[in-house]
C-alpha positions in Angstrom: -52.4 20.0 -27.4 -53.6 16.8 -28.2 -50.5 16.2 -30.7 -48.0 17.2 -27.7 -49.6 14.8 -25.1 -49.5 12.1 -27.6 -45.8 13.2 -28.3 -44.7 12.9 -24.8 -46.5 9.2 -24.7 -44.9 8.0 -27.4 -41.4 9.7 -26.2 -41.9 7.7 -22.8 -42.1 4.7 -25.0 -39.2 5.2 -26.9 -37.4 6.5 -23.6 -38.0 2.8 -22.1 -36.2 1.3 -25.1 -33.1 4.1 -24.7 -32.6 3.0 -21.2 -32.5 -0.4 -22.0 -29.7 -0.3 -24.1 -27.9 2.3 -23.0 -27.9 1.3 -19.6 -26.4 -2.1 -20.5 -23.7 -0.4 -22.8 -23.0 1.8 -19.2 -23.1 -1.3 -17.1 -20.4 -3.1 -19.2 -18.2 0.3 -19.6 -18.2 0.8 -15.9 -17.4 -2.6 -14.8 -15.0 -4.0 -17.5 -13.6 -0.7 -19.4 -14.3 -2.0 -22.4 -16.7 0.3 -25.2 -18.6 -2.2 -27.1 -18.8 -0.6 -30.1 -21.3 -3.7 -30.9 -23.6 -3.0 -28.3 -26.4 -1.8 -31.1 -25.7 -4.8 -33.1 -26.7 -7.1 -30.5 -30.2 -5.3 -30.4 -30.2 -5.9 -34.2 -30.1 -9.8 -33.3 -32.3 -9.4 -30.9 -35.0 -7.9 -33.4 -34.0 -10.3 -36.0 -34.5 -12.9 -33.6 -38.3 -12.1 -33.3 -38.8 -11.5 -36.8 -37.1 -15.3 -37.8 -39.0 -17.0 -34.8 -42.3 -14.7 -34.4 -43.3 -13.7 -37.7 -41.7 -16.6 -39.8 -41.8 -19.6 -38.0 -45.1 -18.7 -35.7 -43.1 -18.7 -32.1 -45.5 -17.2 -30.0 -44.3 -13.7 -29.0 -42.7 -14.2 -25.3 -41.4 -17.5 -25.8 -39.7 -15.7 -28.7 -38.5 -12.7 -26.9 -36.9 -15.5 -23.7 -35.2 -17.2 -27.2 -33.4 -13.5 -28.2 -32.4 -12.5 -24.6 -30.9 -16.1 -24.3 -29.5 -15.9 -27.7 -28.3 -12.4 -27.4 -26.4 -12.8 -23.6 -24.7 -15.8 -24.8 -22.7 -13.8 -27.7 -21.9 -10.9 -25.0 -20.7 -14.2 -23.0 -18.5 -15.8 -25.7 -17.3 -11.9 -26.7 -15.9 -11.5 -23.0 -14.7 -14.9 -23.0 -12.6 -14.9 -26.1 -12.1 -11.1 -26.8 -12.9 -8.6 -24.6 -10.6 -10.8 -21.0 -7.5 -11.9 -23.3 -7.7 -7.7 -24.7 -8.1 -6.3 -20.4 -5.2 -4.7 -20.9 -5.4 -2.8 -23.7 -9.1 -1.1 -23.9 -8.7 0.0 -27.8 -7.9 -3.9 -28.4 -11.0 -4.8 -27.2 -13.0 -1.8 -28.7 -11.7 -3.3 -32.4 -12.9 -6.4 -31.2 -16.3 -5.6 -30.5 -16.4 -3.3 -34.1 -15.1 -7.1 -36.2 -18.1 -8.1 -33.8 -20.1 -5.7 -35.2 -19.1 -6.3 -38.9 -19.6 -10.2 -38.4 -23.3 -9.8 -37.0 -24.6 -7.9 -40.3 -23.0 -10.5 -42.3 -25.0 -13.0 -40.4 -28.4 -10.9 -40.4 -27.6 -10.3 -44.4 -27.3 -14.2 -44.9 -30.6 -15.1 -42.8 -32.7 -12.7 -43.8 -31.1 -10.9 -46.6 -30.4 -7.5 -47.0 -33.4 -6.4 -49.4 -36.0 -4.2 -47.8 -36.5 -3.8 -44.1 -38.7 -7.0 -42.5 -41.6 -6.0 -40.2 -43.5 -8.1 -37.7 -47.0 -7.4 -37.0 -47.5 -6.5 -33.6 -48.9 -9.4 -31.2 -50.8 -7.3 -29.3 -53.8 -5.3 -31.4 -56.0 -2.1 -30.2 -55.1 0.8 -28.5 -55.9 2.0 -24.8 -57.5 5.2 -25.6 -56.9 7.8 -22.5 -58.9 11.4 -21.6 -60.9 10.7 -24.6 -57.8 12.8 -26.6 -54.2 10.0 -26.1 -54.4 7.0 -27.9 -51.6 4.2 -26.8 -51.2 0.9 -28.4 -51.3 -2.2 -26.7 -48.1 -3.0 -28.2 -46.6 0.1 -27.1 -47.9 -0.4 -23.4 -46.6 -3.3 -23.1 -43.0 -2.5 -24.0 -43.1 0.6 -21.9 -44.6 -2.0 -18.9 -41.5 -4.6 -19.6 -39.0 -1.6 -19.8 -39.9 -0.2 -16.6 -40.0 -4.1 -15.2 -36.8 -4.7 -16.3 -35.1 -1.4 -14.9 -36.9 -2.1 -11.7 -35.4 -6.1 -11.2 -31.9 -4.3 -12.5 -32.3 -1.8 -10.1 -33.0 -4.3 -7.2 -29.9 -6.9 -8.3 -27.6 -4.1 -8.3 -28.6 -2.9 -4.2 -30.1 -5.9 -2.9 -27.9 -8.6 -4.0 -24.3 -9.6 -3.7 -23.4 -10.1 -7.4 -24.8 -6.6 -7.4 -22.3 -5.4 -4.7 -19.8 -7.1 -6.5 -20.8 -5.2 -9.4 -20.5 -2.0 -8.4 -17.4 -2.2 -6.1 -15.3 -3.5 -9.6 -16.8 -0.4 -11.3 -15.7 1.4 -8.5 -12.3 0.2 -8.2 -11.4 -3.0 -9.9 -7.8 -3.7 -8.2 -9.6 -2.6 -4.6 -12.1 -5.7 -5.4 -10.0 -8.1 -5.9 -7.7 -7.5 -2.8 -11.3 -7.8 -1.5 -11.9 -11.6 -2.9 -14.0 -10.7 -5.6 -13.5 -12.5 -8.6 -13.4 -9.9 -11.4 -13.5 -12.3 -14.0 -16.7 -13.6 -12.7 -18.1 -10.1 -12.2 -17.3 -9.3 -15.7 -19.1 -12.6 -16.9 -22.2 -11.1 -15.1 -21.8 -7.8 -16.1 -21.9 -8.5 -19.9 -24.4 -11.1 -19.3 -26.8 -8.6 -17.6 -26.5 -5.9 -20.4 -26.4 -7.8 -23.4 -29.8 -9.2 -21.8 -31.4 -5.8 -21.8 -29.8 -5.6 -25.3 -31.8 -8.8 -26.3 -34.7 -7.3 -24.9 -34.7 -4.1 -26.1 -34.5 -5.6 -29.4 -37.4 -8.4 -29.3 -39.6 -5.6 -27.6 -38.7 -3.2 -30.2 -39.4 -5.2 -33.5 -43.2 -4.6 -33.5 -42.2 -1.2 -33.6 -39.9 -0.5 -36.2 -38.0 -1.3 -39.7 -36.3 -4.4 -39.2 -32.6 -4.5 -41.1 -29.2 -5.7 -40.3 -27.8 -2.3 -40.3 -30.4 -0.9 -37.7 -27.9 -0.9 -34.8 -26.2 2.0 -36.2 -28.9 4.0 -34.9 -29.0 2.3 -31.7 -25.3 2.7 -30.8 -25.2 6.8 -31.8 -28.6 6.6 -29.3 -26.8 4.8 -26.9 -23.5 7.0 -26.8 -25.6 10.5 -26.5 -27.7 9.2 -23.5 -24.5 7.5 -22.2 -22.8 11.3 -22.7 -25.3 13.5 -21.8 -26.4 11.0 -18.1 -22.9 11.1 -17.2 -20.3 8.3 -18.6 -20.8 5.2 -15.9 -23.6 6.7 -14.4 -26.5 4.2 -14.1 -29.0 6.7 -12.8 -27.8 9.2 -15.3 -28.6 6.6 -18.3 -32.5 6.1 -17.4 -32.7 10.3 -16.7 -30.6 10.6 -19.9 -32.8 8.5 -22.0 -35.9 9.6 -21.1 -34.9 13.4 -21.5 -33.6 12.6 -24.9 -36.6 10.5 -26.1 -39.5 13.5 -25.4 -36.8 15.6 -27.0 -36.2 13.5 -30.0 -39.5 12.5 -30.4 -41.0 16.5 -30.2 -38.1 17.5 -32.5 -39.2 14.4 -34.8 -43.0 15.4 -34.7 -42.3 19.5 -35.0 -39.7 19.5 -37.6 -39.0 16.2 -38.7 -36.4 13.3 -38.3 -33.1 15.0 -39.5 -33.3 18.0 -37.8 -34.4 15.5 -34.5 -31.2 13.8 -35.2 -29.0 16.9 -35.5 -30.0 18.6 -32.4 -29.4 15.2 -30.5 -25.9 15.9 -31.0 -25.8 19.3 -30.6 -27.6 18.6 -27.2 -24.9 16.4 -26.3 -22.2 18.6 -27.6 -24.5 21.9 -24.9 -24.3 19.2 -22.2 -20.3 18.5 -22.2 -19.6 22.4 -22.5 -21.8 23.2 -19.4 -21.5 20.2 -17.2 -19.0 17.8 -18.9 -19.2 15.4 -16.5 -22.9 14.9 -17.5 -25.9 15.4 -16.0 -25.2 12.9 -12.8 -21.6 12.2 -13.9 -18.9 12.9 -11.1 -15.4 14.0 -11.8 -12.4 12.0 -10.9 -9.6 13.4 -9.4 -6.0 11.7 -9.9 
């Protein structure tokens, strides 16, 4: 018992850092049509960042993480700038766009840090919060979890309470209705992209405590990213978070139970279950013509 509870703690970790990403990956998708095939990449630089700054050059930790979501949001700006608005018209333009994006990043990551063995950074916060006398949470781990849930929270509120977030989701809606409304799509896009690759940045500075640090690490993320996006229902925000944290207690029992490949396989076969019984997704809708 005591392994399960502290399998479903550090699921709900690792489900904050699946609905970071893959809620920016949906956020982009639904507002610009466009499937960033570089999404997990810009988590990579976002990791990479914190390792350069944090555990090379002695950054303290936050400052660090504010230098990776800044860094991070503006390549997503420059990518919708100069690939993703000239390509609007043709979606599969823009998605081998974002995978020369992707290429060109681990280039980059190769030439800073090399592309030897995986870099780690030592976590900033030390201890554990020890819970029922049985569940033992890092700091570090708390943390994340804390910043995830803060960070879905303030996305949560921009998108319903504010009029960039009305904007927002009237484009994903219907993007020719918006404009005959006045909205600026090209502006929306700009803070579409900006938003998500945010939470990309992030997800990466919060995750490099955490994990093996390499410039091919977003290849995980973006398979991640695609299953939540899948299995919550493709443009669904709400499906995303539900989606992610589903997937991470699954993944991470699977993991603990019977080991990392096998987690990895029944991820997809989840997602391939979820499409033949509810291919819309779990909160998906379907769209008539």
């Amino acid at each position: 018992m005591e392994l399960f509870l502290q399998s479903i703690a550090n699921g709900l970790v690792q489900g904050g850092f699946f609905a970071l990403f893959a809620v920016g990956l949906v956020l982009i998708f639904g507002v610009m049509g466009v499937v960033n095939f570089a999404h997990g990449e810009l988590v990579m630089v976002g990791a990479f960042t914190i390792w350069v700054l944090h555990a090379q050059a002695g950054l303290a930790y936050i400052p660090a993480i504010a230098v990776a979501i800044v860094l991070v949001t503006v390549i997503g700006l420059l990518m919708e700038r100069l690939l993703f608005r000239p390509t609007r018209s043709d979606p599969l333009a823009g998605l081998i766009c974002s995978i020369g994006v992707l290429f060109i990043l681990q280039v980059i990551a190769a030439l800073v840090g090399g592309d030897g063995p995986s870099k780690q950074v030592p976590p900033p916060y030390q201890g554990t919060l020890v819970m029922f006398d049985a569940l033992r949470i890092p700091y570090q781990r708390v943390f994340s979890l804390a910043i995830s849930v803060a960070a879905l929270v303030s996305l949560w509120f921009f998108l319903t309470q504010t009029k960039f977030g009305w904007a927002l989701r009237a484009v994903a809606m219907d993007r020719e209705a918006a404009e005959l409304q006045g909205i600026n799509t090209n502006r929306t896009s700009m803070v579409a992209i900006g938003v998500g690759t945010a939470l990309a940045g992030l997800a990466g500075g919060l995750i490099a405590p955490l994990t093996n640090i390499n410039p091919h690490m977003g290849h995980n993320v973006i398979v991640t990213a695609f299953i939540v996006t899948i299995v919550g229902g493709v443009g669904s925000l709400s499906g995303a978070v539900l989606a992610a944290i589903l997937y991470a207690l699954f993944h991470t029992l699977i993991t603990v139970y019977f080991g990392g490949t096998i987690a990895t396989i029944s991820g997809l076969v989840l997602m391939v279950a979820v499409l033949i019984v509810k291919p819309t997704g779990l909160m998906g809708v379907s769209i008539s013509e």
